[in-house]
ZAMARGU-4260 file (C-alpha; in steps of 0.2 Angstrom, whole numbers, plus 5000, padded with zeros to 4 digits):
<rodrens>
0) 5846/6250/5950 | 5851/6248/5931 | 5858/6231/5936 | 5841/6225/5944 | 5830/6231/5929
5) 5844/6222/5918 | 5841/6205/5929 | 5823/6207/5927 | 5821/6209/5910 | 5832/6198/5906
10) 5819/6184/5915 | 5806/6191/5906 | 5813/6186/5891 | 5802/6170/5883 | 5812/6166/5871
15) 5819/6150/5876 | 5801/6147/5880 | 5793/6150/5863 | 5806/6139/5855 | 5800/6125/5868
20) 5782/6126/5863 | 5786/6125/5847 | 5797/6110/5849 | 5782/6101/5858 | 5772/6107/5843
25) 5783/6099/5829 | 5784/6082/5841 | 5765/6082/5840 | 5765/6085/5820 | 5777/6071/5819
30) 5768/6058/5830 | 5754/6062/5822 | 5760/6060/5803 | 5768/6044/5811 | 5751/6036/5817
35) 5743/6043/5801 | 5755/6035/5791 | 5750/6019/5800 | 5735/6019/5799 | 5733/6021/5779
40) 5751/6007/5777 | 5740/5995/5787 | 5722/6000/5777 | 5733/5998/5761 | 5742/5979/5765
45) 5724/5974/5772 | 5714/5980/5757 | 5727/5970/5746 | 5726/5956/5756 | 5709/5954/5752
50) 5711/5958/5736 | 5723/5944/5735 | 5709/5935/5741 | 5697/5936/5731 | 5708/5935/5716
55) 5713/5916/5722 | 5695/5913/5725 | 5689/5917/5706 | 5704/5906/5700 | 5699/5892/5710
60) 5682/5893/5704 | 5686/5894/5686 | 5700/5882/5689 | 5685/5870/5693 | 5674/5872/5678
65) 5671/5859/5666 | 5665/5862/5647 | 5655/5849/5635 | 5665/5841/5621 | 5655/5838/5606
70) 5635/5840/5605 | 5622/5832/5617 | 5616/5813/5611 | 5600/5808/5614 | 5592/5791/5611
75) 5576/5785/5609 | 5570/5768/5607 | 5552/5759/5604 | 5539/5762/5592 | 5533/5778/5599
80) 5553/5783/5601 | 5553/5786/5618 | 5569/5794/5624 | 5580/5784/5633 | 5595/5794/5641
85) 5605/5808/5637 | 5622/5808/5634 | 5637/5822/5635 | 5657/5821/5635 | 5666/5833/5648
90) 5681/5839/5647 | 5690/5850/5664 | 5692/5870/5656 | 5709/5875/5651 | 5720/5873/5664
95) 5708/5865/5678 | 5708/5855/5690 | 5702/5841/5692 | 5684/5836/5695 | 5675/5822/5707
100) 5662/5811/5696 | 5661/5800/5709 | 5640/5796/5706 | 5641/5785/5722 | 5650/5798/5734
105) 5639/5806/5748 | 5649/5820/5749 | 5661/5833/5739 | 5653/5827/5722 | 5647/5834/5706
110) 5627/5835/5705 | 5618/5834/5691 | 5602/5840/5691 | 5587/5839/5675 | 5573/5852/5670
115) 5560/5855/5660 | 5543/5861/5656 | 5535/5848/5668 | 5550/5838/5681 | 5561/5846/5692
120) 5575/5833/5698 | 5588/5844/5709 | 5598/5827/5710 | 5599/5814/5697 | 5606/5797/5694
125) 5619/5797/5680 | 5635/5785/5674 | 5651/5792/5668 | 5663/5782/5658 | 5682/5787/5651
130) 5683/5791/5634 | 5701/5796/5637 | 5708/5794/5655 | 5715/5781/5668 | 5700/5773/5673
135) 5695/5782/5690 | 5680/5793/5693 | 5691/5809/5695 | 5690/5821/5679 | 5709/5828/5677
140) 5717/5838/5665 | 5718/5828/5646 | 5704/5816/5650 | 5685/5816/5642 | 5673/5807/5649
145) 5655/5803/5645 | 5640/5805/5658 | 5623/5798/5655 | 5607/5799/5660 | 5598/5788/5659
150) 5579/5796/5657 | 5568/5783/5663 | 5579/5779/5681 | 5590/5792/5684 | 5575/5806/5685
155) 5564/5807/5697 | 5550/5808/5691 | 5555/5801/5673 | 5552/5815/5661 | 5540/5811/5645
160) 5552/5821/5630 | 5543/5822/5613 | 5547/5829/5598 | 5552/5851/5601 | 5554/5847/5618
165) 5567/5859/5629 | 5574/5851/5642 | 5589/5856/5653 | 5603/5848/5663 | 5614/5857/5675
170) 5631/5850/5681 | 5635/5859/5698 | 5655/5853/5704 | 5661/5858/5722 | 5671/5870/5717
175) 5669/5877/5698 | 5656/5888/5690 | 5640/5879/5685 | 5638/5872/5668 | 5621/5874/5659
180) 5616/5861/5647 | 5600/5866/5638 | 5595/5859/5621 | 5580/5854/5614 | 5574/5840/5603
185) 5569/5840/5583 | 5552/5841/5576 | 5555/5823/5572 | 5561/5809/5584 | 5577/5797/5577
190) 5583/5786/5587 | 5601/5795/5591 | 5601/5811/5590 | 5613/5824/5591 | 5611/5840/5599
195) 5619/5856/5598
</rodrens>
């Protein structure tokens, strides 16, 4: 009889079960942790990714840019001193790339566009020639050009600018940041005048 109760309480005994349940248990943790883990490397390389992203983005934009060399010059001619056109020297920022100033292109072009207190041009006819440059109409690092307007053809409808008129033109390039021209005129008309 003490060898039966032996045999059956030696069945009874869980412990080889207990350290099964908990070796299931430690399994789960660890798939768990792994998928966990996972999930946040993934989040982290994607995150980064787009950070990456947006990084390059903001360099190719400023990359684009373009700055003005010098003042704006303005002409006037007649008796009344009507201005004639407005003239400005571009320069690509620091470091840029280059610019299309192709005025003839139909696409991926610069676009100048001319406001004031009474015309709204959103596209306006200009002329670009090298100050210092190779002769095409693409804007590269080192070189300066001049753009002109020319007030009484190139804007649509042409503007009447008198003496303390503001007036503003907005170069918009493909790629770079938009440059914001605004000046206004003197009190008194000359016939070149510079602007700053």
């Amino acid at each position: 009889m003490k060898k039966l109760v032996a045999f059956f309480k030696r069945t009874r005994d869980e412990r080889g079960i207990t350290g099964l349940e908990t070796a299931i248990i430690l399994i789960a943790f660890v798939v768990v942790a792994t998928i966990f883990a996972f999930v946040v490397l993934t989040t982290g390389v994607f995150s980064s990714e787009r950070g990456k992203e947006t990084v390059f983005a903001g360099l190719d934009k400023a990359r684009g840019s373009m700055e003005v060399r010098g003042g704006v010059v303005v002409t006037a001619a007649g008796t009344t001193l009507a201005v004639n056109d407005i003239q400005f020297a571009v320069a690509t920022a620091a470091g840029g790339a280059s610019v299309p100033l192709d005025p003839s292109a139909t696409n991926n072009r610069t676009v100048l566009a001319y406001r004031d207190d009474t015309v709204v041009d959103n596209d306006v006819t200009f002329t670009e020639a090298d100050v210092v440059g190779d002769g095409d109409t693409l804007l590269e690092s080192g070189e300066l050009k001049v753009v002109t307007v020319d007030v009484a053809t190139g804007i649509s409808p042409a503007p009447t600018l008198a003496a303390n008129d503001r007036f503003t033109v907005e170069v918009q390039t493909p790629v770079g940041a938009v440059l914001d021209i605004t000046r206004q005129l003197p009190a008194e008309l000359a016939a070149v005048m510079q602007l700053h």
